[in-house]
C-alpha positions in Angstrom: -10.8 16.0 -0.2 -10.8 12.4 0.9 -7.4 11.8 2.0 -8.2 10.6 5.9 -8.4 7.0 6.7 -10.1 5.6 9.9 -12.4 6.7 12.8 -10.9 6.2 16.0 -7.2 5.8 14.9 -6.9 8.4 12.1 -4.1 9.3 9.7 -4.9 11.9 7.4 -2.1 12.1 4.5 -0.4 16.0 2.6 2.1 16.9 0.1 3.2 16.4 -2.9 5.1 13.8 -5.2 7.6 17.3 -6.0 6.5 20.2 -3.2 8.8 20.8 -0.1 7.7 17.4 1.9 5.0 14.7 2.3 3.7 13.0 5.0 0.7 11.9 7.4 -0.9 13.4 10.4 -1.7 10.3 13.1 -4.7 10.8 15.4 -6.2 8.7 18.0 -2.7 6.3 19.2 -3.3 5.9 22.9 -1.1 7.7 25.3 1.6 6.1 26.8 2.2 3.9 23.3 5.8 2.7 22.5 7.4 4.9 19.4 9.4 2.1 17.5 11.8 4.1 15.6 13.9 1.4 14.2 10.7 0.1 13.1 9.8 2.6 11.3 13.0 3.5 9.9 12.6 -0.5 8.5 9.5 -0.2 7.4 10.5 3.1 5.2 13.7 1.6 3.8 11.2 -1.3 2.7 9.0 0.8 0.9 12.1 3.8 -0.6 13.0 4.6 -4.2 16.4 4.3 -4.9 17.2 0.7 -5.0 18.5 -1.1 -8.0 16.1 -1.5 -11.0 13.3 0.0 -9.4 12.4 3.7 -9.2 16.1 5.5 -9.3 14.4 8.9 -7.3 17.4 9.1 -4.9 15.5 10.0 -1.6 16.8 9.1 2.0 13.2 9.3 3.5 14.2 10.5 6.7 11.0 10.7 8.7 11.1 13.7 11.3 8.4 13.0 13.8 7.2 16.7 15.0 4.3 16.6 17.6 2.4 13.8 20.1 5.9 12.1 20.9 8.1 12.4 24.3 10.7 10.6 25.7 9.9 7.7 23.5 6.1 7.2 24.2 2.4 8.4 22.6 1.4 11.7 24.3 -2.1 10.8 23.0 -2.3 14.1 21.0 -2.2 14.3 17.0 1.2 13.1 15.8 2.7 14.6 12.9 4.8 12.6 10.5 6.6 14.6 8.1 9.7 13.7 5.1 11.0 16.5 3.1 11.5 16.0 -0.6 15.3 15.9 -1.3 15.3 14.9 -4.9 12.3 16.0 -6.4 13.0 17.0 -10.3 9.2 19.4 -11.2 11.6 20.0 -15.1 10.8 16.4 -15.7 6.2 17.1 -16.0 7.0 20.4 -17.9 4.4 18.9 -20.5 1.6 18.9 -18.4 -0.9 20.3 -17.7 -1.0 20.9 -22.2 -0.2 16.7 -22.8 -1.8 14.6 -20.4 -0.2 11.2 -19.6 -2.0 7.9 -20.6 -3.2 5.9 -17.9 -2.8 8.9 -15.2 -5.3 10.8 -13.5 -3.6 14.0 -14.8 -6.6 15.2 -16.7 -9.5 13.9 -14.3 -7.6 15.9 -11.4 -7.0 19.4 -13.7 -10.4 19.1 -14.8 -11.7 18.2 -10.8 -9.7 21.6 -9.6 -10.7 23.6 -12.4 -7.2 23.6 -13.4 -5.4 24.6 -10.1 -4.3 21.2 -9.2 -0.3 20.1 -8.7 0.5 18.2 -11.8 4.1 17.6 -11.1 4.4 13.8 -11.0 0.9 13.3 -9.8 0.5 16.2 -7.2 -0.8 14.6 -4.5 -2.3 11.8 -5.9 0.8 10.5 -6.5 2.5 7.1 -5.0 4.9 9.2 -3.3 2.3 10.2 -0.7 1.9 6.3 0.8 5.4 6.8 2.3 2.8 8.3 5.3 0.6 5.6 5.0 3.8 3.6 5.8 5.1 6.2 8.1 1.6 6.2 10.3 1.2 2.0 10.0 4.7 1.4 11.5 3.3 3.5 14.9 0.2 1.7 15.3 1.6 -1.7 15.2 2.2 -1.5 18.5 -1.4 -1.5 19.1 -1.7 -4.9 16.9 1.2 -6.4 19.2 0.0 -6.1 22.7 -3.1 -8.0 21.3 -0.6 -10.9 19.6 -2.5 -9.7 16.1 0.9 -9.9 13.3 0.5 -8.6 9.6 3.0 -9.7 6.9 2.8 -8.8 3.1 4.7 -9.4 0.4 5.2 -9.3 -3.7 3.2 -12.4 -4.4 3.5 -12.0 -8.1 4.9 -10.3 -11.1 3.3 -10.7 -14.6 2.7 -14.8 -14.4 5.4 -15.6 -11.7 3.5 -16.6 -8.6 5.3 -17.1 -5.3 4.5 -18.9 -2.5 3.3 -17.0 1.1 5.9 -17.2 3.9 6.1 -15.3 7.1 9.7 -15.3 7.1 11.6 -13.0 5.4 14.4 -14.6 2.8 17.8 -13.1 3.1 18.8 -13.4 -0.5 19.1 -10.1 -2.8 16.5 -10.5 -5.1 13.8 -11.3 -2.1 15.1 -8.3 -0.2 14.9 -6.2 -3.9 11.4 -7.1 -4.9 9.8 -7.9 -0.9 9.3 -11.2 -2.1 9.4 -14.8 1.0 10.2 -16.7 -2.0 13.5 -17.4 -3.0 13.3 -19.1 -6.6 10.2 -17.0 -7.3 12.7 -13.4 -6.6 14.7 -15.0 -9.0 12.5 -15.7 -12.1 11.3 -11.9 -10.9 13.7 -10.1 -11.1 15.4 -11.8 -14.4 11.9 -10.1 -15.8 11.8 -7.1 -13.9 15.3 -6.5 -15.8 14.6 -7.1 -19.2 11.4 -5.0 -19.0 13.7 -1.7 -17.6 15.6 -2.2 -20.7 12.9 -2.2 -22.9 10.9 0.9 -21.1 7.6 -1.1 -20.4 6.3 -2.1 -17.1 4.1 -5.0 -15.8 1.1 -5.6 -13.5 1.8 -7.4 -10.4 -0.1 -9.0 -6.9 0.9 -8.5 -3.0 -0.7 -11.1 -0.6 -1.5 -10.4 3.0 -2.0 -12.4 5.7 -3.3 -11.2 9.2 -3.0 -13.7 12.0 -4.2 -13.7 15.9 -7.6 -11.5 15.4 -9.9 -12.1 18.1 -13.3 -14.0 17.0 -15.8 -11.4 16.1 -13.6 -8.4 15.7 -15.3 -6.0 12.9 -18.7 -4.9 12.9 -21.4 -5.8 10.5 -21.8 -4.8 7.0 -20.3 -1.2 6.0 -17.9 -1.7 8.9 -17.2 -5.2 8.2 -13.6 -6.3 8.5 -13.5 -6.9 4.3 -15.3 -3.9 3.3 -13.1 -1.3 5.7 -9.8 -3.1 4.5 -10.7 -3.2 0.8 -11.8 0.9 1.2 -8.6 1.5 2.0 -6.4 -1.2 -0.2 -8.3 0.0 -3.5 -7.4 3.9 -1.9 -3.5 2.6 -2.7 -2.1 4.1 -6.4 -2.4 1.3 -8.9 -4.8 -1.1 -6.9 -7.4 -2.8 -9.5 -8.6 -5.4 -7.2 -8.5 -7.1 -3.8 -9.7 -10.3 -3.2 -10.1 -12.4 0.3 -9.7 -15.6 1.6 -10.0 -17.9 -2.1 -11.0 -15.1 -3.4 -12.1 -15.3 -7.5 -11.4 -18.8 -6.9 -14.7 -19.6 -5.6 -16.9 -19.2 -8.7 -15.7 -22.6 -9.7 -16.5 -24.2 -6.4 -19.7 -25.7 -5.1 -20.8 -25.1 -1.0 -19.8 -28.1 -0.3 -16.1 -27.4 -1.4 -16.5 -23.8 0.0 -17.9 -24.7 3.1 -15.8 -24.3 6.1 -16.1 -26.4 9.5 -15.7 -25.2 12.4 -12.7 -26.7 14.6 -11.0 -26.4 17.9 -10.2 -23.0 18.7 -13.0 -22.2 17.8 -12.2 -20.8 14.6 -12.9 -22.6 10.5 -10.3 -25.4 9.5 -8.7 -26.0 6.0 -6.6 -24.9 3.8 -7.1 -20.8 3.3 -10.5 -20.8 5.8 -12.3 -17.9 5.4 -10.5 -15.2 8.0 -13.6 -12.8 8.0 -17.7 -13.9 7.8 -20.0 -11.9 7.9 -17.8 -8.6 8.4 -16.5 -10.2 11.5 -13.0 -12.8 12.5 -13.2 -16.3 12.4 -10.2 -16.9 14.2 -8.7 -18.1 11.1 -6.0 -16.2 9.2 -7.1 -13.6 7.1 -5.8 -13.7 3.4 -5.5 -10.9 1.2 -4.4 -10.8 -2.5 -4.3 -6.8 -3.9 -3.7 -6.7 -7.4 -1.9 -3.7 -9.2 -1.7 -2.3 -12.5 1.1 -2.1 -15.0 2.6 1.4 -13.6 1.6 3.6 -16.5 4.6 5.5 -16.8 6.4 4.3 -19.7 9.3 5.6 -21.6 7.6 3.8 -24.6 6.8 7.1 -27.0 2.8 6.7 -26.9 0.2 8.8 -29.1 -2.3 10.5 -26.7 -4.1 14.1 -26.9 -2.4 17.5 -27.0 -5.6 19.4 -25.1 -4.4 22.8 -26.5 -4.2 21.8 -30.6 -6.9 18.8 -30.0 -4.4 16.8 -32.2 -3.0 13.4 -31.1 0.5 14.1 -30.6 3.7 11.4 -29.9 4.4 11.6 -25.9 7.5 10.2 -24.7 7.6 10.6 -20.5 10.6 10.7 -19.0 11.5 10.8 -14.9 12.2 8.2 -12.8 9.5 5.8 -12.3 8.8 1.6 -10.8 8.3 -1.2 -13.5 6.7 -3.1 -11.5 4.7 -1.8 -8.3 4.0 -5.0 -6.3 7.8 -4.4 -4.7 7.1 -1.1 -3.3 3.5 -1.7 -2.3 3.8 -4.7 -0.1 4.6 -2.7 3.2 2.2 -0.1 1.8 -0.6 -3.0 2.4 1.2 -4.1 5.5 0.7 -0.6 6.9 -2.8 -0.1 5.5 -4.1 -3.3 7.4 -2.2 -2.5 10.6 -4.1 0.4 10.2 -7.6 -0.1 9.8 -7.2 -2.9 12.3 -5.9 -1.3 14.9 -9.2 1.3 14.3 -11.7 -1.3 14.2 -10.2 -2.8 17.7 -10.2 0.9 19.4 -14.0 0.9 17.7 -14.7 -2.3 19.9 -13.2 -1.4 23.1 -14.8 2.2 23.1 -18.0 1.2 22.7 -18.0 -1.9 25.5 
């Protein structure tokens, strides 16, 4: 089952949206590494249910860190990362595996399993499980910043509400809500993310990434490539539809000559969003990302679907405690999913030189 990500730095993820616990198991982290515990306490609070108007699952996330650690520092062995479930509520899927959800992968998984799969919220295909994504990402940054490499995400937009990229985080409560660097843009967001709770529907959304300080020619070329091992394991994130790079879908409207970056001091391409990445390798420049997500499908919107067991469409009203928006949530998930695959394709280059 493909639930690993990366070759030299490695985190392979396990549990279950409602078993006993989830978490990640983090290979490859050099020995003598600093363990940031306040960052990753930070990075997990980012990413928690709980908070107002977003998922109401009331979990503290307390990440026990079990193996590869001592006296605050990498051992070098395989680190285990692990967060026991505290308010998981299995009553809540009692209709599956009979009345599979719209929009879920409940049937493609029972059907993958020949039936024996953990339906219960998604099993382990469920969002839940990124909280060792998160979990694994805030350990490697260290790796990122003795190399002065810095990753930032954040909710870049919800339904047509764009906001504008900042590295610095805004201290109002609707930035620090949604994960959102713009102030009046949290606002209009969060006005929408309300009226849409009320009504039971959801919305698709857009976190944008920026990686800074990578070393020209980091990556290696084609199925290696800097683009192609970050969008692997962006589209491997629950509700990701597309990623785009640098100007992204933007560029069918331009000619080369618009497109075309030169080459300035540094070296590294000038203008405004340079490419970050050619050819699989850095430019020098920043690297932009845009991931775009899905409407979460859970609705409590009654919606007609199959009933496998009559083969009669039947009315299907999901309860539970689910996002209405997922950009919020995801945006250190994509933070920790770039520090990731970074920090493997740097331990990549230096191994083999």
């Amino acid at each position: 089952m493909g639930m690993n990500l990366g070759d030299e730095v490695r985190v392979t993820l396990f549990g279950e949206s409602h078993g006993v616990a989830v978490g990640a198991l983090l290979e490859g982290l050099p020995a003598g590494t600093p363990i940031d515990e306040l960052r990753l306490i930070s990075d997990l609070e980012r990413r928690r249910p709980g908070r107002r108007l977003l998922s109401s699952r009331a979990e503290l996330d307390l990440c026990e860190i079990l193996s590869g650690v001592h006296e605050g520092k990498a051992t070098g062995a395989p680190i285990l990362l692990l967060v026991r479930n505290q308010d998981a509520k299995p009553r809540d899927y009692a209709f599956l595996p009979d009345h599979p959800r719209p929009g879920h992968a409940d049937l493609p998984e029972s059907v993958r399993t020949g039936g024996h799969a953990d339906p219960r919220g998604g099993g382990s295909h469920s969002g839940r499980l990124t909280l060792g994504l998160v979990a694994a990402g805030a350990l490697v940054r260290e790796i990122l910043i003795a190399r002065r490499v810095d990753v930032v995400a954040h909710c870049a937009g919800i339904g047509g509400i764009k906001a504008r990229y900042s590295q610095e985080s805004q201290d109002s409560e609707a930035c620090k809500l949604l994960n959102c660097n713009d102030m009046n843009a949290a606002d209009e967001m969060l006005t929408l993310v309300h009226s849409l709770r009320k009504d039971g529907d959801t919305i698709g959304s857009t976190v944008e990434a920026r990686i800074e300080g990578l070393e020209l020619g980091l990556g290696e070329p084609w199925f290696d490539g800097i683009e192609p091992a970050l969008a692997r394991g962006l589209m491997a994130i629950p509700g990701a539809r597309a990623v785009e790079f640098g100007r992204g879908a933007d560029v069918v409207n331009m000619r080369g000559s618009e497109h075309n970056d030169a080459w300035g001091d540094g070296p590294k391409p000038i203008g405004d969003d340079a490419d970050g990445a050619l050819g699989g390798m850095a430019t020098g420049a920043p690297l932009r990302i845009l991931v775009h997500f899905k409407p979460p499908s859970s609705i409590s919107i009654p919606q007609m679907t199959l009933h496998l067991p009559s083969g009669e469409m039947r009315e299907l009203t999901i309860g539970g405690r689910h996002d209405p928006v997922l950009a919020p949530r995801a945006a250190p998930v994509v933070e920790a999913v770039c520090s990731l695959i970074i920090a493997d394709l740097m331990t990549i280059r230096e191994s083999s030189t």
